[in-house]
N, C-alpha and C positions, 0 to 999 in steps of 0.2 A: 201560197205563202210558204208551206210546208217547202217544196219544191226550191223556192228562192233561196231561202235560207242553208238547205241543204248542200245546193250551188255554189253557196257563199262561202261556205264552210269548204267545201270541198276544194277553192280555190285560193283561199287564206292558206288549209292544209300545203297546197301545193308551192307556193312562197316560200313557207315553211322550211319545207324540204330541200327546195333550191339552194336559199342561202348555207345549209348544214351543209349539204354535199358542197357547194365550192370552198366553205371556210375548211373541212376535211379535206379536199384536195388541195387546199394552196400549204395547210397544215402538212402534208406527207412531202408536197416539191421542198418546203424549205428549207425541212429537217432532213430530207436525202443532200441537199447541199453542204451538209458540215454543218461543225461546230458555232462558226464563227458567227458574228453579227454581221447583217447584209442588209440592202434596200429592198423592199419591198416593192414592185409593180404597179404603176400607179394606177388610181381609178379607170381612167380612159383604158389603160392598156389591160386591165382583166375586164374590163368590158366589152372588149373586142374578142381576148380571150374564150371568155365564157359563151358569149353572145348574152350575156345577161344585161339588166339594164343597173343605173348609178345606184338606185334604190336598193336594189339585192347584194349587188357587190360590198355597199358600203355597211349592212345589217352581217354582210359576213366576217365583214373585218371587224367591225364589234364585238364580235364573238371572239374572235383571236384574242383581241387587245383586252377582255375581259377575263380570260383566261391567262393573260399574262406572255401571251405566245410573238407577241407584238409591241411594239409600242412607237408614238410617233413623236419627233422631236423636232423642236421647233426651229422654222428656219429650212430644213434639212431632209424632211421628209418621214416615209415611215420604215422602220427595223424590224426584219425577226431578231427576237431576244432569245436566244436557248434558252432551254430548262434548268431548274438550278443545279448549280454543280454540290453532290452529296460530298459531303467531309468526315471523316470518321473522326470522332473525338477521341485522344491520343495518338495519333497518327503526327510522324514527324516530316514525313512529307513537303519539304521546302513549297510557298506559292508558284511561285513561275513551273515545276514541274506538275504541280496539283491542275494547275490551270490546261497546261498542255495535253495532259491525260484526258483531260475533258473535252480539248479542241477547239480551246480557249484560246485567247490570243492577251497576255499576261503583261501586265509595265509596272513598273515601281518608282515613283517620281519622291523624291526626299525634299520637306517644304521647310525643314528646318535640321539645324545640327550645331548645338551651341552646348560649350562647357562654360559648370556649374562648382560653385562648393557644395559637398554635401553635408546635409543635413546629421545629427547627431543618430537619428534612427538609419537614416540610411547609410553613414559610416558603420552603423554596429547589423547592416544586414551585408553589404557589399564586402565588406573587409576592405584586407590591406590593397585588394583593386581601386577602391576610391577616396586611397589617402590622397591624391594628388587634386581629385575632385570625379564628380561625376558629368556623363552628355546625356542631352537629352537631344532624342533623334526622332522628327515625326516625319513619318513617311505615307505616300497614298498610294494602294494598291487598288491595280485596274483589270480588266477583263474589258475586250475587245474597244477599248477607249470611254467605257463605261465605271465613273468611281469606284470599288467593291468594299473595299476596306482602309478605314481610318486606323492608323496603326501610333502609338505613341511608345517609345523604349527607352528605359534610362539604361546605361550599361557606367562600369568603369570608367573612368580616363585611360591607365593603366590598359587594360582591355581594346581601346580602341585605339590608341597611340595619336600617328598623325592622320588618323582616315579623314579625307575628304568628303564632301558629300559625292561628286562627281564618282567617289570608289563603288556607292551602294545603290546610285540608279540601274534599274534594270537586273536587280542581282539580289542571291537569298544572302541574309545576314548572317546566319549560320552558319555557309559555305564559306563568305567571306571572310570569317573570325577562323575558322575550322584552317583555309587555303594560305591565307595572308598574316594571319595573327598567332595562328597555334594554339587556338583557342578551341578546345573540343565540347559544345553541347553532348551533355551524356541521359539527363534526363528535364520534365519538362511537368508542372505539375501547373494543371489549367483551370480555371473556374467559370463557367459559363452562367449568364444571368440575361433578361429581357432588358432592357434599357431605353428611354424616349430621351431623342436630343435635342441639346439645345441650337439655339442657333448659329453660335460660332459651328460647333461639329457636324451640324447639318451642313452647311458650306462647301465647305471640301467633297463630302457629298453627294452631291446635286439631289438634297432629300428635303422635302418641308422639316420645319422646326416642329418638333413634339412625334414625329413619326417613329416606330417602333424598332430596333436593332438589338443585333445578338453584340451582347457586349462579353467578351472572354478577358481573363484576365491573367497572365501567368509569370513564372517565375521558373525560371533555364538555368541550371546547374550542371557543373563540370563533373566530372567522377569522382573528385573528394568533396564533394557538395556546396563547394564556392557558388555563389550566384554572381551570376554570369550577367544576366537581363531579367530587368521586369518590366512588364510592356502591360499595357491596358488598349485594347484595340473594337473597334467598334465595327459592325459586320453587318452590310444589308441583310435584312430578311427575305428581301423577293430574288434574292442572288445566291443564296448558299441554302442548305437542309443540314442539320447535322445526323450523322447514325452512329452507332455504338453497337458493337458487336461482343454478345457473352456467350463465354461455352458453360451449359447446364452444369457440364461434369465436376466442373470448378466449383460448384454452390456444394452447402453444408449438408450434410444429410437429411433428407427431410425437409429440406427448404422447397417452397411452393414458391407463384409470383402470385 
């Protein structure tokens, strides 16, 4: 009995190990292939691969797609998903270069762009940029054809003049104001919070309703302090990390963490 058991155990262990080691090797091919999102290798074909059978193959790709490494999409098959892309908070880093730095493959699709009156508060925040009125501009930011960011901006009229939407697909807004308008962003003050959406903002998306996001919120000023944009934008969690970088030397005397 002792024996059997032993046996048992020893050949369960060995299972074990199998599926780790192939889900580690298809782990190191996918990520030596770049940044990008790609298909993944179907069952039959790492089965041949490996010599393993459906059973181990498919306990390895669980392991991928539980750690996030993977994911399969319907219709369509399965993706490696890169690792999330690290963002420094304050960092002014337009997206599409943010993205490409990472080996990302970046789009910006605008689902709206409609001028508004403004509001009493927001004539005494904008100034004399939105005596004429304000736009409101909601745009969706992608990585590799994958939603990333829910972006919503109100800016000027003034500000924006006669932009089209067709101006801001595929392009920073920043750059565009900065290139085309003479409009210089000079500082940018952010506020970052956890947030569960609802369902219209799940949508756009492709997130369940009440699922958890980084929602940031800010307000973009010119060098005499006009406000320029304030955008409220909603930001997958399993797609971005934020970090923040402090030099000690800068803390008060005596300051501990």
């Amino acid at each position: 009995m002792d024996l059997y058991l032993s046996c048992g155990f020893l050949i369960r262990d060995a299972r074990v190990i199998r599926y780790q080691e192939i889900a580690e090797s298809l782990e190191r091919g996918l990520a030596a292939g770049g940044g990008g999102a790609r298909a993944v290798p179907s069952e039959h074909d790492l089965c041949e691969r490996y010599g393993a059978s459906r059973t181990t193959i498919r306990a390895a790709l669980k392991q991928l797609q539980e750690r996030g490494l993977i994911e399969r999409r319907q219709g369509q098959g399965t993706f490696y998903r890169p690792r999330h892309i690290a963002k420094h908070l304050g960092s002014l880093v337009d997206f599409h270069t943010e993205a490409r730095m990472a080996g990302r493959v970046p789009t910006t699709r605008v689902l709206s762009l409609r001028a508004r009156p403004a509001t009493a508060d927001e004539a005494a925040l904008f100034g004399p940029a939105s005596a004429a009125g304000l736009v409101d501009l909601t745009r969706l930011r992608g990585l590799d054809d994958q939603p990333a960011v829910l972006q919503r901006s109100r800016l000027g009229l003034a500000t924006l003049g006669e932009t089209r939407a067709a101006d801001l697909e595929n392009a920073s807004l920043y750059r565009y104001l900065a290139e085309c308008r003479g409009v210089q962003v000079a500082t940018v003050e952010e506020t970052l919070e956890p947030w569960s959406v609802s369902a219209e903002e799940a949508g756009p998306l492709a997130i369940a309703p009440g699922t958890a996001v980084f929602r940031s919120q800010r307000v973009a000023r010119d060098a005499n302090g006009a406000v320029v944009e304030v955008s409220d934008n909603l930001i997958r969690g399993d797609i971005y990390r934020f970090t923040i970088h402090r030099d000690v030397t800068d803390a008060a005397p005596g300051a501990t963490a």
